[in-house]
N, C-alpha and C positions, 0 to 999 in steps of 0.2 A: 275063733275070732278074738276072744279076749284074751289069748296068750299073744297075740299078735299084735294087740294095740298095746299089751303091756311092754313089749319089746321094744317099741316107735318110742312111750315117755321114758323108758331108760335110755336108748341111744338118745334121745333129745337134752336129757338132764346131766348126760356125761359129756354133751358137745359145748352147752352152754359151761357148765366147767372150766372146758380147758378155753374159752374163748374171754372169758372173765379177766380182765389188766389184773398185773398183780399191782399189790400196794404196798407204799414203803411206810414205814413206821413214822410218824414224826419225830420220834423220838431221835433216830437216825440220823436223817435232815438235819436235824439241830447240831448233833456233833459233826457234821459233813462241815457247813455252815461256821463251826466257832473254827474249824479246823482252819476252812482256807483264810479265815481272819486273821488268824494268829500267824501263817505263814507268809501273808501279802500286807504290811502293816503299811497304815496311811503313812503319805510323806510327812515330816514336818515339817518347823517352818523354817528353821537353820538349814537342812537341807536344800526349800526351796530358793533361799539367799545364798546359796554356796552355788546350786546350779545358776540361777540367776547371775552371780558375779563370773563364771566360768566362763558363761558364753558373754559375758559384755568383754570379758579379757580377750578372748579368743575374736570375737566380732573386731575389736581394737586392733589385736596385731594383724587382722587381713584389711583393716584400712590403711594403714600403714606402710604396709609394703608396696605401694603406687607412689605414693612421694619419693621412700629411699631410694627404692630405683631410679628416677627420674633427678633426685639430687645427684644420684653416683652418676647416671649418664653426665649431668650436667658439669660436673668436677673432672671426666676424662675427658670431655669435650674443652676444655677448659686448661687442663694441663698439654696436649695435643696443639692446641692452638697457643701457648707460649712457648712452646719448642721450635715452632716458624716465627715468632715473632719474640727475640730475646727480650727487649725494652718491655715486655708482656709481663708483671710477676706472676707467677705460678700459685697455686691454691695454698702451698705448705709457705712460700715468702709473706703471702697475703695476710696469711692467720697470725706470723710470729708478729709483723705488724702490725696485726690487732690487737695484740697481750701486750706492747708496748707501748701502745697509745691510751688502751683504757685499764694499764698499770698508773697512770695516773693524769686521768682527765681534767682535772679543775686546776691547770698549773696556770702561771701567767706571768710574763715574760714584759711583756710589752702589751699594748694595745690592739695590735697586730699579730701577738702573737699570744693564744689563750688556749687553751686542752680543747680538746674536740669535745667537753662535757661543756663546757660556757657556751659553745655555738650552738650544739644542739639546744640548750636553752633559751637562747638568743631566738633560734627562728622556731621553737614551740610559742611565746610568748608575742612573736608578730602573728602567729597563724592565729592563735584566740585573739589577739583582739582584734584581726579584721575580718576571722568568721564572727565572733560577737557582734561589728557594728553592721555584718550583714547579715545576721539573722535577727536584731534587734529593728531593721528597717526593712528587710523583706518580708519577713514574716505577717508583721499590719498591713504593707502593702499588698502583699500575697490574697490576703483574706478582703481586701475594697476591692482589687481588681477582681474580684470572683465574684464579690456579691455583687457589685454596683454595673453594670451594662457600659455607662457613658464613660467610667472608667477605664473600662476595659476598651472599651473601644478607641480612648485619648494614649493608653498606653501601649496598643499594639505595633505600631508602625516604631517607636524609641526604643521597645525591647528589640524588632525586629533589626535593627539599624547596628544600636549596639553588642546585643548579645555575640555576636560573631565574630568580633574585633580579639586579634589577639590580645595575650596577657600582658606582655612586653612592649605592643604599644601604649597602652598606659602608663607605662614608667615614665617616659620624658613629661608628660602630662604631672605628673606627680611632682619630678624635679622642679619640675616649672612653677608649683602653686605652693610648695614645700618646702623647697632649698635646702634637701636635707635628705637622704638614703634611708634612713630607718620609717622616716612617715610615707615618703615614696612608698616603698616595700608594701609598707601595711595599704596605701591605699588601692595597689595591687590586687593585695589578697580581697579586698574590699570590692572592689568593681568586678573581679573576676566569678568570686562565691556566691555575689547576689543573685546573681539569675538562675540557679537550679532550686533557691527558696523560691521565692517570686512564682515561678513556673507551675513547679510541682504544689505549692498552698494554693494558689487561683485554680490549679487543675482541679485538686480535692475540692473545695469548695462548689465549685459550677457543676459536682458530678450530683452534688446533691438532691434526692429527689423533687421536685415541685411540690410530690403532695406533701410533705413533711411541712415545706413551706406556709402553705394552703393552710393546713392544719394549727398552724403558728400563728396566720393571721387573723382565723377564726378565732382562735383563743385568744387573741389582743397582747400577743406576750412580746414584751421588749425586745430591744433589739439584743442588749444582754442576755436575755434569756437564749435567743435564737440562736445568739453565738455559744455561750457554755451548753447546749445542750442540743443544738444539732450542727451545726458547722462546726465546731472543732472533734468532736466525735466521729463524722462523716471523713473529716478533711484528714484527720492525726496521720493514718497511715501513710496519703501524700507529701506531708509534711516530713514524716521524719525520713522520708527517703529524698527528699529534696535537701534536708542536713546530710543524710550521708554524703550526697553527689558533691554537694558543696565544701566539706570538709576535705572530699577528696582532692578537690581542683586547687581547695588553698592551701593544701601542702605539696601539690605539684608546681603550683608558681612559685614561692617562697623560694624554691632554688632555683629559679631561673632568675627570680628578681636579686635575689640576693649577689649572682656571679656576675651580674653589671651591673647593681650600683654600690658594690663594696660594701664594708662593714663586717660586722662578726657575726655569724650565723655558718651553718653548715654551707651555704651553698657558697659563701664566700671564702670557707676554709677548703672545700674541692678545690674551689678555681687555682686556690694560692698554694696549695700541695703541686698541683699541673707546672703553676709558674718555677717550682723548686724543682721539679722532675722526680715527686715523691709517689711514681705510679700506683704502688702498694696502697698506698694512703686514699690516694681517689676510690681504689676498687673498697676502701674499708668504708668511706663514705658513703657510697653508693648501696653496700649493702644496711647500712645506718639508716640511710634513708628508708629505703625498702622496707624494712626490718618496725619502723617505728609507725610508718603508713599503713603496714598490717595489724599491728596493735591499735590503732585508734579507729581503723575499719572492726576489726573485731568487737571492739567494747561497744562503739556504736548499735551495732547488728544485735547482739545482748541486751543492752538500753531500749536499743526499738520491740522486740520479742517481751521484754518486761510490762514494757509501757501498753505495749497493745495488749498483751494477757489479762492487766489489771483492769485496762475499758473492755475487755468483752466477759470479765466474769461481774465487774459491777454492774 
């Protein structure tokens, strides 16, 4: 019997044995460990600026490739169509056109007759100052019509009346109290630009919370106060999208006003290129136009992103 239980603790003692995990050294580990370190080295930071700039160059050129296309479409459509239509210039007539007009823009001949760099200046200098005198009077009024009720209600039915009047009936209107194409012009740009301020500053204003309000009156705080720190904070974003829309409209009339009531400005140098039969010349203006409507759209939309950045991280 006791050779038979000794038998039981040695198969027991040889099973537990081989059932035991085996163990690795730490010593091991550790060289395991520096090993895959040395072979997997962290990035650094030049590297993560080189990937970084990769894919912004790479993200770039697949933006990119939507516009060229659609320019190329635009330029075969283009030559296509002055092939049925000779008096049509072609995109390669347009461009020599172009290097020999603004080969030397500020020329001047006559009164009548000045570089396409003077007009362009001519109708930049009507568009500020009659989006100036209508952001300097929409804007206050913008913010009474939004705060005051009785106001808004004496000026609903006058915006409603006016606002919808073309650009160009205003002109004779102008001639009439003016005597005179260049103040005409500007007060064009002036009746037409005001009402996207007006609008859009009463909008932002009136969206503002009551209890903000409440909270104002409870604290007794001036009417100044109310304005620098919750109506124009509340209102800004309405606001400055009501200068872009405005900026937009008064560089769309400017050449309309300009091509009937004469003077120098681009819209009147299209007209009088048409009168010469200098087709090339129109399509050079037109893209002038375009071209400088995107740029003051642009810088605006930057200006507004700036402006709103700096009110929400102050």
């Amino acid at each position: 019997m006791s050779n038979t239980a000794h038998a039981i603790e040695v198969d027991t003692a040889e099973l537990a044995v081989e059932n035991k995990p085996a163990k690795l050294s730490t010593t091991d580990e550790t060289k395991d460990l520096v090993v895959a370190e040395v072979k997997s080295p962290a990035p650094t930071k030049n590297s993560e600026t080189a990937q970084r700039i990769k894919d912004g160059l790479i993200g770039g050129f697949k933006a990119m490739i939507p516009p060229i296309i659609g320019i190329i479409v635009f330029l075969i459509g283009w030559a296509m169509l002055s092939q049925f239509r000779p008096t049509l210039p072609n995109p390669l007539v347009t461009a020599q056109s172009a290097i020999e007009l603004f080969a030397h823009p500020f020329y001047i001949e006559s009164a009548n007759d000045q570089g396409i760099g003077w007009n362009i200046l001519s109708s930049l200098g009507r568009v500020g100052t009659g989006f100036g005198m209508a952001a300097l009077i929409g804007i206050p009024l913008g913010f009474i019509i939004g705060r005051v009720k009785f106001v808004r209600d004496m000026m609903a039915p006058i915006i409603s009346i006016l606002r919808p009047v073309s650009p160009l009936a205003w002109l004779p209107i102008g001639m009439v109290v003016f005597q005179s194409a260049n103040p005409a012009s500007i007060w064009v740009i002036f009746i037409s630009s005001i009402w996207p301020i007006i609008l859009n500053t009463s909008a932002g204003v009136a969206q503002v919370p009551q209890d903000y309000l409440n909270v104002a009156r409870v604290l007794r705080l001036s009417e100044w106060k109310v304005f620098t720190k919750i109506l124009l904070p509340s209102a800004l974003p309405y606001l400055l999208t009501g200068i872009r829309l405005s900026v937009g409209v008064a560089w769309l009339v400017i050449v309309a006003a300009e091509m009937v009531s004469g003077g120098k400005g681009i819209g009147f140098w299209v007209w009088d290129e048409y009168q010469n039969s200098q087709y090339a010349h129109i399509i050079v203006g037109i893209f002038v136009v375009g071209l400088l409507g995107l740029v003051i759209e642009q810088m605006l939309i930057l200006a507004t992103k700036l402006i709103t950045r700096g009110e929400t991280t102050s």
